[in-house]
N, C-alpha and C positions, 0 to 999 in steps of 0.2 A: 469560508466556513469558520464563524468564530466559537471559541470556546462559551460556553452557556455561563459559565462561573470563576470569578479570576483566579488565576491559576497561583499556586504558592509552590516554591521554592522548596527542595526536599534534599537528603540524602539516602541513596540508598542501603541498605543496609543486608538482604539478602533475597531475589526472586526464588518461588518453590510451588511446588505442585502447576507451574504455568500458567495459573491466574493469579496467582497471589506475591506480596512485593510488602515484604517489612523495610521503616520508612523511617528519617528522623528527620522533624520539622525543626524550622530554625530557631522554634522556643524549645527546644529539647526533647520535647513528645514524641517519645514511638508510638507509628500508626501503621496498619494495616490496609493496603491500597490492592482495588481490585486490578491486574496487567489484564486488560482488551487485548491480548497478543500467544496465540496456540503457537511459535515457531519458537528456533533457538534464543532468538535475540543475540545470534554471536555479539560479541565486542563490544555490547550494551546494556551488559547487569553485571557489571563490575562492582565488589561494593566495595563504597565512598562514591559513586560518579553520581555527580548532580542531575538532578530529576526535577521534572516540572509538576505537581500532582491539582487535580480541578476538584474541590469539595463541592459535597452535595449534601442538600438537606431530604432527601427524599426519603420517609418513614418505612417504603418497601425495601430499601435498598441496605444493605446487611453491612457493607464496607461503607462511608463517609465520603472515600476519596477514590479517586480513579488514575492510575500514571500514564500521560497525556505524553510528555517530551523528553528527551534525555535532552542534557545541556552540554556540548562538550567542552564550554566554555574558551573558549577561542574566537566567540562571535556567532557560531556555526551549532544549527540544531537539529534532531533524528523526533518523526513523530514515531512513537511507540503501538499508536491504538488502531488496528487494522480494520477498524470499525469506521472510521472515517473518513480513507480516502473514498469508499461507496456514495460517501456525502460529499466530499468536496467536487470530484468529478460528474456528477448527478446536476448539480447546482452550476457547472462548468460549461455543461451539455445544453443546459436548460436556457444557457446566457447565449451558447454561443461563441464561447470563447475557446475554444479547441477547434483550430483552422481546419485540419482534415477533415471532421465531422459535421462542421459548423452550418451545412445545407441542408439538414435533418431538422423536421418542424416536430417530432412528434417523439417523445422520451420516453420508453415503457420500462421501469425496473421490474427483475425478480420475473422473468418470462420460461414459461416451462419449455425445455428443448434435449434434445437429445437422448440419453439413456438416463431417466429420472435425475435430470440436472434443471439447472436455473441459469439461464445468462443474464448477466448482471445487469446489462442495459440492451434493449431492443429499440433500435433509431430507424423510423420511415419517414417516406416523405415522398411527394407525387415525382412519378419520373425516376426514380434510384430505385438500386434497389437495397433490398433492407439491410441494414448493418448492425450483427451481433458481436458486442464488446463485452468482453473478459476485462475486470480491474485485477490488477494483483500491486500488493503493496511492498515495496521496495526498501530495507532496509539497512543491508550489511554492506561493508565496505569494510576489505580489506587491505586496498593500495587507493594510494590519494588521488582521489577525483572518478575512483571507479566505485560504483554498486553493482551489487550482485543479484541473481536470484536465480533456485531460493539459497534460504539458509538452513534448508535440513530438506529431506529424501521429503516428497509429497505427490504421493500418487496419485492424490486428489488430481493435483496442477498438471500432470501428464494425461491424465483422462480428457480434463479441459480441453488440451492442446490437442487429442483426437476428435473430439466433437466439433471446434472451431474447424478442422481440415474438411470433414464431413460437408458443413457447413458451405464451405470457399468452394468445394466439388460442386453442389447443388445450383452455383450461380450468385449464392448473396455474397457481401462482404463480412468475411470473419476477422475481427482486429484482437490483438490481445493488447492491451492500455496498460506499462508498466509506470505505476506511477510509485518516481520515487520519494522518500517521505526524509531526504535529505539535504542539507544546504549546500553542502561540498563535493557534490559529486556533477560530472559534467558526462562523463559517459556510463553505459549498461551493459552487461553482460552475461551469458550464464553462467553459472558456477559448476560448472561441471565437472569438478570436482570434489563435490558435495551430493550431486543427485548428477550421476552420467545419464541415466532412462529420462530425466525432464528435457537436459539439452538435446539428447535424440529426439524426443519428442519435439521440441522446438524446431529443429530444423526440418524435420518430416512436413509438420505442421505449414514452415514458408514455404516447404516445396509443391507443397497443394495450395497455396495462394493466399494464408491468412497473414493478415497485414499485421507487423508490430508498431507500438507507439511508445517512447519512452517520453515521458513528461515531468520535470521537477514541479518543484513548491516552493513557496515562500512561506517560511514558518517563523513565526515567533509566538511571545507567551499569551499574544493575544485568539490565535486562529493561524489556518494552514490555507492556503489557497493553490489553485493550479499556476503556475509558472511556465516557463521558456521548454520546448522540444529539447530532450537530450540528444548525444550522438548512441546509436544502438554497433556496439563492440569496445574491445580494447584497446585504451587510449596507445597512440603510439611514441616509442623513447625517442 
């Protein structure tokens, strides 16, 4: 999944009202960049922390720029736009390149299921049976080499987690796909303490049979792609 526009170099300067991200380019210019990101963004709208921002010339679009990446400079990058792991993993499905999944011919995004919900991807194929995958995008990390999720109470994401069980009861396969959108992170787990009702929900969720998948990326300033299986829990001391 590459970025449509080369991406330029930023600072940030303050995120506010949750879509919005005042910016200083490295000609000096304060701009205004729309954040693709409804969650905390704990430990990632620091201001001064380098950002990666994708300008656009499109005459509909009210903002110029969009903030793609945080940099945390150390080599290591966070994609910020929860709009895109739905594209990279989409594109991941479609290749074939998610072993679990990878015997599924037929890719349906945006399928109507449950109590007026959408599952993100619906995968068949002759002889299986059909498997409904949940994306959720992975952000925070609070200790080294661990991501969390989430990063704020989301009742949305514990509804998920009952409909997916629903799901597993019925006989299909229900996965939930945490894909994280970090370079430094090697295992996953819930934050539960942040949102206690999600991690309930998660465990209710594997106890009626829906399968988890954590999957990194490889991000740089060019595009994010799917990456190596993480380990799902807490790294051990």
């Amino acid at each position: 999944m590459r970025f449509q526009t080369e991406l330029v170099p930023a600072r940030l300067i303050r995120r506010y009202k949750r879509f919005l991200a005042d910016c200083t380019l490295e000609d000096g210019r304060e701009v205004t960049a729309h954040c693709a990101n409804p969650g905390s963004m704990m430990g990632l709208a620091a201001p001064g922390t380098k950002i990666w921002l994708e300008p656009n010339d499109d005459p509909k679009k009210k903002l110029k720029f969009g903030w793609r990446l945080v940099d945390h400079e150390n080599g290591h990058f966070t994609g910020v736009d929860t709009s895109l792991p739905n594209k990279a993993v989409r594109a991941a499905l479609e290749a074939g390149e998610i072993a679990a999944l990878a015997p599924y011919t037929t890719v349906r995004p945006e399928v109507k299921y449950g109590t007026k919900s959408r599952i993100d991807f619906l995968l068949s194929a002759d002889g299986l049976p059909d498997a409904y995958v949940e994306v959720k995008s992975v952000t925070l990390s609070r200790q080294a080499g661990l991501a969390e999720f989430p990063d704020s109470v989301t009742a949305r994401g514990a509804k998920h987690l009952g409909e997916l069980a629903e799901v597993a009861r019925e006989g299909h396969r229900a996965i939930l796909l945490y894909l994280v959108q970090r370079t430094d992170c090697t295992h996953v787990a819930m934050a539960d303490d942040i949102d206690p009702t999600y991690a309930a929900a998660h465990t209710a969720a594997t106890q009626a049979g829906v399968e988890t998948l954590c999957i990194g990326t490889h991000i740089t300033v060019e595009g994010v792609t799917i990456a190596a299986p993480l380990a799902l829990g807490r790294p051990t001391r």
